[in-house]
N, C-alpha and C positions, 0 to 999 in steps of 0.2 A: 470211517463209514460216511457216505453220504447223504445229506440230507434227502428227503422226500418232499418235494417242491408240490404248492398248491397247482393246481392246474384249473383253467375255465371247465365249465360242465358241458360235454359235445353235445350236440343234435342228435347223435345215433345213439346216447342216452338219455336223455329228458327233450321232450321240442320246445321248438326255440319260445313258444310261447305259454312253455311252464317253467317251472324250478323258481331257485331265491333272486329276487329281485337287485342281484346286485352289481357291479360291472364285470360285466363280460361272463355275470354267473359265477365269478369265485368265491371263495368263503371268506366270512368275515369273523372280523375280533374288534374287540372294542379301542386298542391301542396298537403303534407298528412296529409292537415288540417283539423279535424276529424275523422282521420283515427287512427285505431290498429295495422297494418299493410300495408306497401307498397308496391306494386311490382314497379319495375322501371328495365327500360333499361342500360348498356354501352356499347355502340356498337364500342369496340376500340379493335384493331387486333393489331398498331403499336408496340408493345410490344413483338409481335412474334419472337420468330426465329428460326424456319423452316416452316413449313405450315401455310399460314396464312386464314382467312374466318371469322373467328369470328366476326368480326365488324356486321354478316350477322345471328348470335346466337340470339340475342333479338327477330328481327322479327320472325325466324322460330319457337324461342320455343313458344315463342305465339301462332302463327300458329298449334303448335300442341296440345297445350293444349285444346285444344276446343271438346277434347276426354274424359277431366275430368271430373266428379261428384263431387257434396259438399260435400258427406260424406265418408270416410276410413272405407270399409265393413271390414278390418281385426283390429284395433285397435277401431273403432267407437268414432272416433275423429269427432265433427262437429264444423270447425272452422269458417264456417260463420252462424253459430246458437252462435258464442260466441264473434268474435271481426267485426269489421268494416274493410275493405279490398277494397283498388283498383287498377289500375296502374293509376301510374302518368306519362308513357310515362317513353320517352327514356333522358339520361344526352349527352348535346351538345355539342359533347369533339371538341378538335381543333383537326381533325386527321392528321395535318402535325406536330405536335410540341408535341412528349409526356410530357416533361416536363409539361409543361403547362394546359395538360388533368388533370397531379396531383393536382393542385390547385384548376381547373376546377370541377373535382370530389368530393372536399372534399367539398368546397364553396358548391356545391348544395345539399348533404348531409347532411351538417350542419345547411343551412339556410330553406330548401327545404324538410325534413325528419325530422331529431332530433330536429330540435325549437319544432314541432309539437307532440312532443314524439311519434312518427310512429314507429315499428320496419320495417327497411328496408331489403326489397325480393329479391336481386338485381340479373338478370338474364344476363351474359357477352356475349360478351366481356370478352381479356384473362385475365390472374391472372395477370397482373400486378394491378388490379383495385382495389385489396382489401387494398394495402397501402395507398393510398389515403382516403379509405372508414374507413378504423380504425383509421385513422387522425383525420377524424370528428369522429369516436365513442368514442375516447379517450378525449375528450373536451366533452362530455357529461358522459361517466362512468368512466374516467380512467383507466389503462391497463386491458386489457381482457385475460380471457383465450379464449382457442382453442385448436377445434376439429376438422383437415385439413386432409380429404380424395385427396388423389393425388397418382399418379405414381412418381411424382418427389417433391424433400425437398424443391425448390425453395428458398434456401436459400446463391447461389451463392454473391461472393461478385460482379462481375459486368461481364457483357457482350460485348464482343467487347470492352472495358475498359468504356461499360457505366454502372454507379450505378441503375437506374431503368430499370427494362426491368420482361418481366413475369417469370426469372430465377431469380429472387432479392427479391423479395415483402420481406419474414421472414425476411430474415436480416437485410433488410430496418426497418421492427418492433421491431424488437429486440433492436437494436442502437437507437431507437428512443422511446422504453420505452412503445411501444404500446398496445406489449402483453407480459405478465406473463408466462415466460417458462417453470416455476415449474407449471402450469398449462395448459398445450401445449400438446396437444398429435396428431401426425403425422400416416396417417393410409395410408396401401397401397405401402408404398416406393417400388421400384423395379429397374430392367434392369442394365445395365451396364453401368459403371463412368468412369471417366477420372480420381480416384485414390480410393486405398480400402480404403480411412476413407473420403468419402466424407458421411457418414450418421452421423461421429463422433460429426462432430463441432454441430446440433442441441442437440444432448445429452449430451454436455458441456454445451450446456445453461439449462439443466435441461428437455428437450425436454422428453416424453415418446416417439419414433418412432418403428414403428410394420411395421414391413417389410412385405410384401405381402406375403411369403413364409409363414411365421407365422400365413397368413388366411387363407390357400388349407384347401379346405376340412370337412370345420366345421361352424357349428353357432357363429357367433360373440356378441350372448349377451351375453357369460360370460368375453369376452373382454370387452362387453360396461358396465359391472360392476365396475370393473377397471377403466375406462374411467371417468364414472361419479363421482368416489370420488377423483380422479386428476385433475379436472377442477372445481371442485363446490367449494364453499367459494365466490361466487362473481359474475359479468357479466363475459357471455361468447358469443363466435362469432362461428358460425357453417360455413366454405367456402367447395365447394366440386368441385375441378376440375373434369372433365367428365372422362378425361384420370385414376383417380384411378380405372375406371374399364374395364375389360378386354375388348380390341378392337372388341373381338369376340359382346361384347353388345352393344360399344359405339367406332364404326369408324371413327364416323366424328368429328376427334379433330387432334391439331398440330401436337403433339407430342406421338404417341400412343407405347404402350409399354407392350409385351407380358406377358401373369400369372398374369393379373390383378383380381381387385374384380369383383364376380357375382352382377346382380341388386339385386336379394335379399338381399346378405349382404351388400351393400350400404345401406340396406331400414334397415335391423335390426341397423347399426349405426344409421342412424337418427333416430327412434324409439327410440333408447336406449338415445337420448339426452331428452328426457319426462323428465320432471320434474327439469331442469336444469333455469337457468335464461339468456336465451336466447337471445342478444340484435341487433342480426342483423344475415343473414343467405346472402350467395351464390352459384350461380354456375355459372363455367365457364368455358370455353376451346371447346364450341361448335363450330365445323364448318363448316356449311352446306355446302358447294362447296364440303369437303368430304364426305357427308352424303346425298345420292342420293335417298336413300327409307325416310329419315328422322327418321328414329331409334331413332339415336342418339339425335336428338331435342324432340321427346316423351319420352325416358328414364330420360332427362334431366327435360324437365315439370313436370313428378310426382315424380322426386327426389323435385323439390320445390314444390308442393303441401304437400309431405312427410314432410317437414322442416315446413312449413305452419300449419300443423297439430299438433307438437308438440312445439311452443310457447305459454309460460303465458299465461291463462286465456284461451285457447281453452280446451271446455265441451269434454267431454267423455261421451256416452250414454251407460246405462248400460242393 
């Protein structure tokens, strides 16, 4: 017998500006046990440093996904004709104590997503949240590759002389064995550093990094051809800071930074991760306080719907 899959709640039943507050409108449970996919909250800004609001990302992208449809009219992906999906709410970080968010995060990842074999949809709260989140993926797959849309390598060694902070995550994973650097590719880099080989030190570890210069102008699926035989051989993790694209699309983030990616070639990257083995997806760096029309929280929602669309086991209608 076949299951009976959750589905988002249509327009032509509840308008888009009623029902449950939750992504895309589906139903929620407290853990992602029988689930194929989870969406879940971090609403953790501590990490920032300069603008901070993100803590205030999970609810708004919510909020605006309530615009989406279950099916991708341009790829005809139906991913709730193919897995089980829902939000399990937001992770209850301590937000006076980031340290302790790390453990926090991983604990609930670990016990709360992966026991469950969910693949987790995690909507941020900043980048600091994905070291923690590959903490727990690496106790279930062992080192991942990655595929990191951003304006910045966040692969500083520390911040104010602190080791965690949303300029540290890569490096944090790197030393810690999390993710496969010969499998690593950096998309979007940009703006101006504090020394010319600050893009070096990921390319010592074997990083591929494609500078945003390298994207004006063009379709990026013959880069995500590239892409997909550098990362494949194994699990991979998909993270997408908001900021890899250009402010003109997406404002409302900390750290925003000019000659960014267009939405479309964010969306031909994640497209072009089809057929990859997918074991957990993010986005992050929304900040609603700077995001006043909410753009940027709708650009951010069908960037996850987009990633949603191409994990295992989502049909393709032909």
């Amino acid at each position: 017998m076949s299951r009976e899959l959750n589905q988002p709640l249509g327009g032509n039943e509840m308008p888009r500006f009623g029902g449950p507050a939750t992504m895309m409108r589906l139903p929620t449970q407290p853990d992602a046990a029988g689930l194929d996919a989870a969406f879940v909250g971090v609403p953790l800004d501590i990490g920032t440093s300069n603008r901070a609001g993100t803590r205030h990302g999970p609810r708004q992208i919510r909020a605006e996904s309530c615009l989406l449809r279950p099916y991708n009219m341009a790829t005809r992906a139906a991913p709730f004709d193919s897995l089980q999906v829902a939000d399990i709410g937001d992770v209850a970080i301590n937000t006076f104590h980031l340290p302790k968010c790390m453990d926090i995060i991983t604990d609930f990842y670990r016990d709360n997503i992966l026991a469950h074999g969910a693949v987790p949809m995690t909507l941020g709260g900043d980048h600091t949240i994905t070291f923690p989140i590959l903490r727990a993926i690496k106790e279930k797959h062992g080192p991942v590759g990655l595929v990191h849309i951003d304006a910045h390598a966040d692969i500083n060694d520390h911040q104010f002389g602190e080791p965690i902070a949303h300029g540290t995550p890569f490096r944090r994973c790197v030393e810690e064995g999390l993710i496969d650097g010969n499998r690593t590719v950096q998309i979007g880099l940009r703006g101006s550093g504090y020394a010319a080989e600050d893009f070096d030190w990921p390319r010592e570890q074997g990083f591929r990094v494609v500078q945003a210069e390298e994207c004006w102008y063009k379709s990026l699926k013959p880069l995500m051809e590239e892409v997909r035989k550098k990362v494949a051989g194994g699990p991979v993790y998909l993270s997408m800071d908001i900021d890899g694209l250009d402010p003109a699309f997406a404002p409302g983030t900390g750290t925003p930074e000019v000659g960014g990616l267009t939405t479309s070639q964010a969306m031909e990257v994640i497209r072009g991760c089809h057929g990859l083995d997918l074991v957990g997806c993010d986005l992050v760096e929304v900040s609603p306080p700077y995001d006043p029309s909410g753009n940027t929280a709708l650009v951010g929602a069908n960037m996850l719907f987009e990633m949603l669309c191409v994990l295992p086991g989502v049909q393709y209608r032909s």
